[in-house]
HTML snippet that shows the backbone in 3Dmol.js (N, CA, C, O; Angstrom):
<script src="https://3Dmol.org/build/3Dmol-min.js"></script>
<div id="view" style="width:600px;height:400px;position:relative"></div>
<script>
const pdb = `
ATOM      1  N   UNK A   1     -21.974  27.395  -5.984  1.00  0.00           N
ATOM      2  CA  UNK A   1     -22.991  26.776  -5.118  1.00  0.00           C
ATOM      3  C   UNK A   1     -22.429  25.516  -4.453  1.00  0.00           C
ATOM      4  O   UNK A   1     -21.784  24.643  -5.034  1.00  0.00           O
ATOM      5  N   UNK A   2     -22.773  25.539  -3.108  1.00  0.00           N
ATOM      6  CA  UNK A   2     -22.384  24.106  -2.357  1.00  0.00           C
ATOM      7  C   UNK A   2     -23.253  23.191  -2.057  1.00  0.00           C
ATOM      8  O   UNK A   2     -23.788  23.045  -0.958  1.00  0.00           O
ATOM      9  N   UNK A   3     -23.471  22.350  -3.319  1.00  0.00           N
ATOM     10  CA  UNK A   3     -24.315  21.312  -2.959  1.00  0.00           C
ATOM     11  C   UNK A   3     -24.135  20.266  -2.012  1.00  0.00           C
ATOM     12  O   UNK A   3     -22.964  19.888  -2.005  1.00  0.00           O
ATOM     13  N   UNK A   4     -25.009  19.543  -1.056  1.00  0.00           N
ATOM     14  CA  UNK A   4     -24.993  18.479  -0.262  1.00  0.00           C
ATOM     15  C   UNK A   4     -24.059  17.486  -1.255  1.00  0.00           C
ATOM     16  O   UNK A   4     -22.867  17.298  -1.013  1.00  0.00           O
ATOM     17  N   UNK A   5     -24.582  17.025  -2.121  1.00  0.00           N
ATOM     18  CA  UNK A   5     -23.571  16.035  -3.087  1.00  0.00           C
ATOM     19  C   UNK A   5     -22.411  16.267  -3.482  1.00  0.00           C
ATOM     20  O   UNK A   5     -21.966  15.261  -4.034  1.00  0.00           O
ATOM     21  N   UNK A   6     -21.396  17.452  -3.469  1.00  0.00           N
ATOM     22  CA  UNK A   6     -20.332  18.120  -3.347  1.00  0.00           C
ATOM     23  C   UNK A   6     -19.493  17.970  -2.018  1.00  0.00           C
ATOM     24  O   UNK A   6     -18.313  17.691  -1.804  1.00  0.00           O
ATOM     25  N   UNK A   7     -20.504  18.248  -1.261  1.00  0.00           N
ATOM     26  CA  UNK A   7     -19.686  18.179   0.023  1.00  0.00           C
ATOM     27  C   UNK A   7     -19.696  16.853   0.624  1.00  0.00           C
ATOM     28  O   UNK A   7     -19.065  16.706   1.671  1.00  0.00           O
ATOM     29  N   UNK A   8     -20.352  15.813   0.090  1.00  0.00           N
ATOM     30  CA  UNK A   8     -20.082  14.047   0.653  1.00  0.00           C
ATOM     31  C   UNK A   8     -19.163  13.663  -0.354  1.00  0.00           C
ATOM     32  O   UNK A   8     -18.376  12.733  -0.181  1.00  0.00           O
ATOM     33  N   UNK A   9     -19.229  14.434  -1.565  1.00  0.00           N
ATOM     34  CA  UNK A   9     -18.180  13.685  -2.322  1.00  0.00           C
ATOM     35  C   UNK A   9     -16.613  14.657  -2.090  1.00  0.00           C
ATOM     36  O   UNK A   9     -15.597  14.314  -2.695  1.00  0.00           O
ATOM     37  N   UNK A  10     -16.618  15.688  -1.287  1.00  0.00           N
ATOM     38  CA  UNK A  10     -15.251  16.353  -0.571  1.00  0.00           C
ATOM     39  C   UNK A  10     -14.950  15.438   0.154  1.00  0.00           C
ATOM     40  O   UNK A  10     -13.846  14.906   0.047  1.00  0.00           O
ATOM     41  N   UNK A  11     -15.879  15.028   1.082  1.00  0.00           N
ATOM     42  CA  UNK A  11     -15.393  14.168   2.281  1.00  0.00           C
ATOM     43  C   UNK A  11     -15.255  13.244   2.118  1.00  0.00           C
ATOM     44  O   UNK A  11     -14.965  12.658   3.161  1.00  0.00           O
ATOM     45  N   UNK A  12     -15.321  12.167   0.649  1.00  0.00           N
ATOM     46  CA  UNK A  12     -14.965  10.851   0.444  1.00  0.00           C
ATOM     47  C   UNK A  12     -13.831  10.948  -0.143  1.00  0.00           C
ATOM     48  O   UNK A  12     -13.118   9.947  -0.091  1.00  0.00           O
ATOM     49  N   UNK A  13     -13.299  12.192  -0.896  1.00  0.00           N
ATOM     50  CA  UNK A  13     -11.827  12.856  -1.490  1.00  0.00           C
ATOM     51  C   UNK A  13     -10.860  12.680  -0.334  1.00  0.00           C
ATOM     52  O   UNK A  13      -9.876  11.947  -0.237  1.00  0.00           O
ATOM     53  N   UNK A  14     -11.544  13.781   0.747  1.00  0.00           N
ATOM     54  CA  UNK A  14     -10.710  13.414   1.983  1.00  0.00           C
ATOM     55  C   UNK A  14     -10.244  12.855   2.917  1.00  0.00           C
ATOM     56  O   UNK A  14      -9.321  13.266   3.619  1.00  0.00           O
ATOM     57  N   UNK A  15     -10.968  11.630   3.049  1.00  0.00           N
ATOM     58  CA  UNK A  15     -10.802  10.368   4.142  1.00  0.00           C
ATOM     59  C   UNK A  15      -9.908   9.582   3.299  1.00  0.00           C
ATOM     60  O   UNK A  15      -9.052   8.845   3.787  1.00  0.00           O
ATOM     61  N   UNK A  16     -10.188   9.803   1.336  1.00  0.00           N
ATOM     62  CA  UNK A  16      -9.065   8.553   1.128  1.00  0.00           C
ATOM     63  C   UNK A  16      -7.786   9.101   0.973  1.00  0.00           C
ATOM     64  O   UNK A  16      -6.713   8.503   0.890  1.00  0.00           O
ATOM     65  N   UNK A  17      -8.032  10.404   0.940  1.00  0.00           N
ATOM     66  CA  UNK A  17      -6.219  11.353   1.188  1.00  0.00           C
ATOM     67  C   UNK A  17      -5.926  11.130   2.473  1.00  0.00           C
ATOM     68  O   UNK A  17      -4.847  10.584   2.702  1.00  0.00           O
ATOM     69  N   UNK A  18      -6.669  11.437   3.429  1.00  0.00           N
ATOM     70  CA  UNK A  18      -6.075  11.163   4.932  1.00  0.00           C
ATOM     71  C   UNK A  18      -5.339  10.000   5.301  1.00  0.00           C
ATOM     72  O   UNK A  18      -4.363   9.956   6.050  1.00  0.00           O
ATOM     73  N   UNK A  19      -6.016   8.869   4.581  1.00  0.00           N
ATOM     74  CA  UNK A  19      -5.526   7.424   4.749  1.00  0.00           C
ATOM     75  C   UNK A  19      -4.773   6.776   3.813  1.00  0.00           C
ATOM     76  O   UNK A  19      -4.452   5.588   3.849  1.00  0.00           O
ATOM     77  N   UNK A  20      -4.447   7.723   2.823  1.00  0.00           N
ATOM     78  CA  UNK A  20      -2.943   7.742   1.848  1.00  0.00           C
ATOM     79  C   UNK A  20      -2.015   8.496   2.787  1.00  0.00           C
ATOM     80  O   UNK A  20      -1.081   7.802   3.191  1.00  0.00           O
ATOM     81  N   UNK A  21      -2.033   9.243   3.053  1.00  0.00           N
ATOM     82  CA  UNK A  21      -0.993   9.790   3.869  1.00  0.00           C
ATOM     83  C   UNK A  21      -0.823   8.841   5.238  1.00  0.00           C
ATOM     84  O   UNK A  21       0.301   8.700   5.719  1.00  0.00           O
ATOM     85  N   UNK A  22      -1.580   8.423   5.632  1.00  0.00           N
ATOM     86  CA  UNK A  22      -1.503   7.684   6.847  1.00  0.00           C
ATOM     87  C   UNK A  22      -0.787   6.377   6.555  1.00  0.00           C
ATOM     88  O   UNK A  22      -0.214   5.748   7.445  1.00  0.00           O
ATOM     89  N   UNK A  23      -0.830   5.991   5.314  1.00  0.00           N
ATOM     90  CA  UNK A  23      -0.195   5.444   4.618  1.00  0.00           C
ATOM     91  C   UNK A  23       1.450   5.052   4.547  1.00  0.00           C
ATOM     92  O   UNK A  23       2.109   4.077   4.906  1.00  0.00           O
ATOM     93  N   UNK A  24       1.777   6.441   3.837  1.00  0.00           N
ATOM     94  CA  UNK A  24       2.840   6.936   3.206  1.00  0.00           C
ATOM     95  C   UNK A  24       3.582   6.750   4.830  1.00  0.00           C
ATOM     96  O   UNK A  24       4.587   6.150   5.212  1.00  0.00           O
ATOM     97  N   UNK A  25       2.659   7.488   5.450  1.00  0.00           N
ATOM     98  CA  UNK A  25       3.415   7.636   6.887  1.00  0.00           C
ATOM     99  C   UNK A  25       4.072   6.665   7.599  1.00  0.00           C
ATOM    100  O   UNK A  25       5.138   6.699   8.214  1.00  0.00           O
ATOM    101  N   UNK A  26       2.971   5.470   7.352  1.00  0.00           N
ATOM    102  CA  UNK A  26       3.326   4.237   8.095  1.00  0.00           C
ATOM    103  C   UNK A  26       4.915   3.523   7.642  1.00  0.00           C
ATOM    104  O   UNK A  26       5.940   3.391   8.312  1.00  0.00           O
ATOM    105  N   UNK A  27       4.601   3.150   6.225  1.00  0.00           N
ATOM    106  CA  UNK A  27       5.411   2.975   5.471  1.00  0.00           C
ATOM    107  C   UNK A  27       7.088   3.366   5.188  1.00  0.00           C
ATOM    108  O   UNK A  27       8.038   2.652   4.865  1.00  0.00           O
ATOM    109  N   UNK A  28       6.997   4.566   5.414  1.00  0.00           N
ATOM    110  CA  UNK A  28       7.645   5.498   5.832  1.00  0.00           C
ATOM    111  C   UNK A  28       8.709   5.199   6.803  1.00  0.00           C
ATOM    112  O   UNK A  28       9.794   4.783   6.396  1.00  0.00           O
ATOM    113  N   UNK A  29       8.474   5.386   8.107  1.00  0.00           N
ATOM    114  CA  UNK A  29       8.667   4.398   9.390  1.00  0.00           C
ATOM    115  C   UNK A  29       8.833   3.286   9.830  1.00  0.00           C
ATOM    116  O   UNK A  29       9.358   2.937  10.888  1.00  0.00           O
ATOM    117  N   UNK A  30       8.225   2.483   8.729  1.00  0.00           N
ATOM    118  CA  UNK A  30       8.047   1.492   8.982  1.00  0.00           C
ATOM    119  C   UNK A  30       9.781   0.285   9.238  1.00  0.00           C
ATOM    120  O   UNK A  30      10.056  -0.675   9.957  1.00  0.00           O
ATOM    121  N   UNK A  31      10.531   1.110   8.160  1.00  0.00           N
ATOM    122  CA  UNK A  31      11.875   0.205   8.113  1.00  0.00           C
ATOM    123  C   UNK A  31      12.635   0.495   9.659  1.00  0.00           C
ATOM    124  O   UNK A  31      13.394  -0.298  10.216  1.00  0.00           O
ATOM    125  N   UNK A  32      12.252   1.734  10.140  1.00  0.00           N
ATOM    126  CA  UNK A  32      13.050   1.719  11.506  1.00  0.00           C
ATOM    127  C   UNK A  32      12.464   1.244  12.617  1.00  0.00           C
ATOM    128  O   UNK A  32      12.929   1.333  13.753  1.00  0.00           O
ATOM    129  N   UNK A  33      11.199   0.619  12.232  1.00  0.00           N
ATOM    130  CA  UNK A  33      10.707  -0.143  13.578  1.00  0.00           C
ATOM    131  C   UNK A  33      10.721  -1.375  13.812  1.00  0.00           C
ATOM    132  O   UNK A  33      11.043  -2.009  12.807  1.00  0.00           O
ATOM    133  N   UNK A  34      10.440  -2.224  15.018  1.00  0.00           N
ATOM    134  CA  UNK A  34      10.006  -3.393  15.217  1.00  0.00           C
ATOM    135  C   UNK A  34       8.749  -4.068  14.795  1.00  0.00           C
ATOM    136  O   UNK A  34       7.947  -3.280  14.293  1.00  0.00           O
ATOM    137  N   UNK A  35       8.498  -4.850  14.834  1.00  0.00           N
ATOM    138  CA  UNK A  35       7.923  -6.027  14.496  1.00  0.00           C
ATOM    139  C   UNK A  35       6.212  -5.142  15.340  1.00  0.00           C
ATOM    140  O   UNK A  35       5.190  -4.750  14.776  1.00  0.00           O
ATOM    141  N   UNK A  36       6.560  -5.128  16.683  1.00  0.00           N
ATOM    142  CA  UNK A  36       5.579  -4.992  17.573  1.00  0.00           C
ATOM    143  C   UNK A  36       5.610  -3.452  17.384  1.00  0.00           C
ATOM    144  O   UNK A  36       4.516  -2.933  17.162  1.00  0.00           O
ATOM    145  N   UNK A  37       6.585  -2.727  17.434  1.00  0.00           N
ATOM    146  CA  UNK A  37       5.880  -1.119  17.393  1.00  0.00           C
ATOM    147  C   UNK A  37       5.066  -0.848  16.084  1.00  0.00           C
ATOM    148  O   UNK A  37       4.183   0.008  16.127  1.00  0.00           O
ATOM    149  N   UNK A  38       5.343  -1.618  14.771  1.00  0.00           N
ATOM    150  CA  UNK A  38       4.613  -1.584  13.539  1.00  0.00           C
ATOM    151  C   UNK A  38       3.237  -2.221  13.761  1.00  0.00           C
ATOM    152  O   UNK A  38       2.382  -2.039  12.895  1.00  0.00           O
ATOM    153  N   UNK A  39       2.937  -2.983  14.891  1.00  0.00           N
ATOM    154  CA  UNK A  39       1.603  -3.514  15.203  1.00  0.00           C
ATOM    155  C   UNK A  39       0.845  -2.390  16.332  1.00  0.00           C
ATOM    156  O   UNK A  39      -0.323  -2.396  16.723  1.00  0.00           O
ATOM    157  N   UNK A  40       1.337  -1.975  16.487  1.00  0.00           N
ATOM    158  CA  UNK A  40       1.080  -1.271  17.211  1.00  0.00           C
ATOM    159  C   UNK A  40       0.593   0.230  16.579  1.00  0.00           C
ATOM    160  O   UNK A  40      -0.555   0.573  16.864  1.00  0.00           O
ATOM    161  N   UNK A  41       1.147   0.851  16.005  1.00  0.00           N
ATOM    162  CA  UNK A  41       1.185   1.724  15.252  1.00  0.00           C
ATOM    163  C   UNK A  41      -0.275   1.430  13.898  1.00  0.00           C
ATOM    164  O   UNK A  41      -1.116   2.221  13.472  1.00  0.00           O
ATOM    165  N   UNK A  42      -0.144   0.671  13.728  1.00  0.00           N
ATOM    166  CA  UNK A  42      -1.004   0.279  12.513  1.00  0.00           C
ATOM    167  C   UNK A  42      -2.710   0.233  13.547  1.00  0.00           C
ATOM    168  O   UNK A  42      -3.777   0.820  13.363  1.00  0.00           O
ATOM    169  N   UNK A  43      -2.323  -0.599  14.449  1.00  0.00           N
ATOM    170  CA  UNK A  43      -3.888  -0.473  15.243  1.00  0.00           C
ATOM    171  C   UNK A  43      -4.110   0.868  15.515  1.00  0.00           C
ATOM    172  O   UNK A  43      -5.326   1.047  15.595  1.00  0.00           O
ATOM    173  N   UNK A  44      -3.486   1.892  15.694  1.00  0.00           N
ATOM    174  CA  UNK A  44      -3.663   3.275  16.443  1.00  0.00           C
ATOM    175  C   UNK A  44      -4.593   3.875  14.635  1.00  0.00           C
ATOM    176  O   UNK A  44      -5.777   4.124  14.413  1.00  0.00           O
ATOM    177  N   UNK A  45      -3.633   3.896  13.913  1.00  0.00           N
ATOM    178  CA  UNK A  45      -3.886   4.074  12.484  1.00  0.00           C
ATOM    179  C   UNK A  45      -5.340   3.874  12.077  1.00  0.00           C
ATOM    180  O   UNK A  45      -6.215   4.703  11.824  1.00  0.00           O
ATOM    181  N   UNK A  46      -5.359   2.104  12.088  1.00  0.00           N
ATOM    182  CA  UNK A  46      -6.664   1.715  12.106  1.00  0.00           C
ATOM    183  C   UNK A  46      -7.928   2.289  12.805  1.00  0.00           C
ATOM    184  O   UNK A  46      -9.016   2.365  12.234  1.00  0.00           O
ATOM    185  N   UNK A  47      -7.640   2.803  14.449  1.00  0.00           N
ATOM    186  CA  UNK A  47      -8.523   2.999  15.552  1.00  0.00           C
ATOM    187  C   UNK A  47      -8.675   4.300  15.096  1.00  0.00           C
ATOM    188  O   UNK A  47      -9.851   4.665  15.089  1.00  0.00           O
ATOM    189  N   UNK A  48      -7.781   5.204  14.673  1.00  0.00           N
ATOM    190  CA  UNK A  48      -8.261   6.550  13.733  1.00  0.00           C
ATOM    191  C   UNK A  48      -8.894   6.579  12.459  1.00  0.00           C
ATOM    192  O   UNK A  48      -9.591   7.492  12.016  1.00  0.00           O
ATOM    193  N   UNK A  49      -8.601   5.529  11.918  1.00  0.00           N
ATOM    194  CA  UNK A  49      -9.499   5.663  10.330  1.00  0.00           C
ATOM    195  C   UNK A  49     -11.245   5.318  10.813  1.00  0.00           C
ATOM    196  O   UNK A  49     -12.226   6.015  10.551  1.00  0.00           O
ATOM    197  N   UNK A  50     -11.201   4.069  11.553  1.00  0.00           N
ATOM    198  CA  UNK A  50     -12.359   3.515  11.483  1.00  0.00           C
ATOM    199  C   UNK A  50     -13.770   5.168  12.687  1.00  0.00           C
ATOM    200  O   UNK A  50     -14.983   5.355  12.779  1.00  0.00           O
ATOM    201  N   UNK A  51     -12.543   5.823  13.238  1.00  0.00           N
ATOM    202  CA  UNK A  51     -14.064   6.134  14.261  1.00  0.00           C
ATOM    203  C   UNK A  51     -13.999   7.567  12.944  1.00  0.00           C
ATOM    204  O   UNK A  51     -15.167   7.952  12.879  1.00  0.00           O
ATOM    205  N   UNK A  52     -13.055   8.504  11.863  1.00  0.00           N
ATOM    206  CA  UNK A  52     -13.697   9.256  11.154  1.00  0.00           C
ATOM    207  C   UNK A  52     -14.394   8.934   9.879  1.00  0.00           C
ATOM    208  O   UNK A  52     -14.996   9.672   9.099  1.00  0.00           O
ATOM    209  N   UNK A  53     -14.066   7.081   9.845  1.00  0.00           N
ATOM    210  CA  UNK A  53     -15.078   6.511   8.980  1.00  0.00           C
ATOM    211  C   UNK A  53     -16.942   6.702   9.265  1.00  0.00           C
ATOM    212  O   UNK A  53     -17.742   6.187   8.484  1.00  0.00           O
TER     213      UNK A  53
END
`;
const viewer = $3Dmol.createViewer("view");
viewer.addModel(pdb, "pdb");
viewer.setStyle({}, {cartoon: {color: "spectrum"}});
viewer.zoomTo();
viewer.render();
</script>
């Protein structure tokens, strides 16, 4: 059975996996970039977490 309370608590599983990986990702990358592409990158990051928040 798929309860409503199952499926908000999938989607709170999955926004904080999305944004571990978004994470990992950044991080990741992060040693081969600049100063400003890592600011840059992180707002895009941010501007994606916050609108599937």
């Amino acid at each position: 059975m798929f309860t409503v309370r199952w499926i908000v608590k999938y989607k709170k599983i999955y926004r904080v996996f999305r944004l571990y990986q978004n994470h990992l990702l950044y991080m990741r990358t992060d040693k081969k970039k600049t100063i400003k592409e890592r600011k840059i990158m992180k707002k895009t990051i941010d501007a994606k977490d916050s609108r599937t928040a």
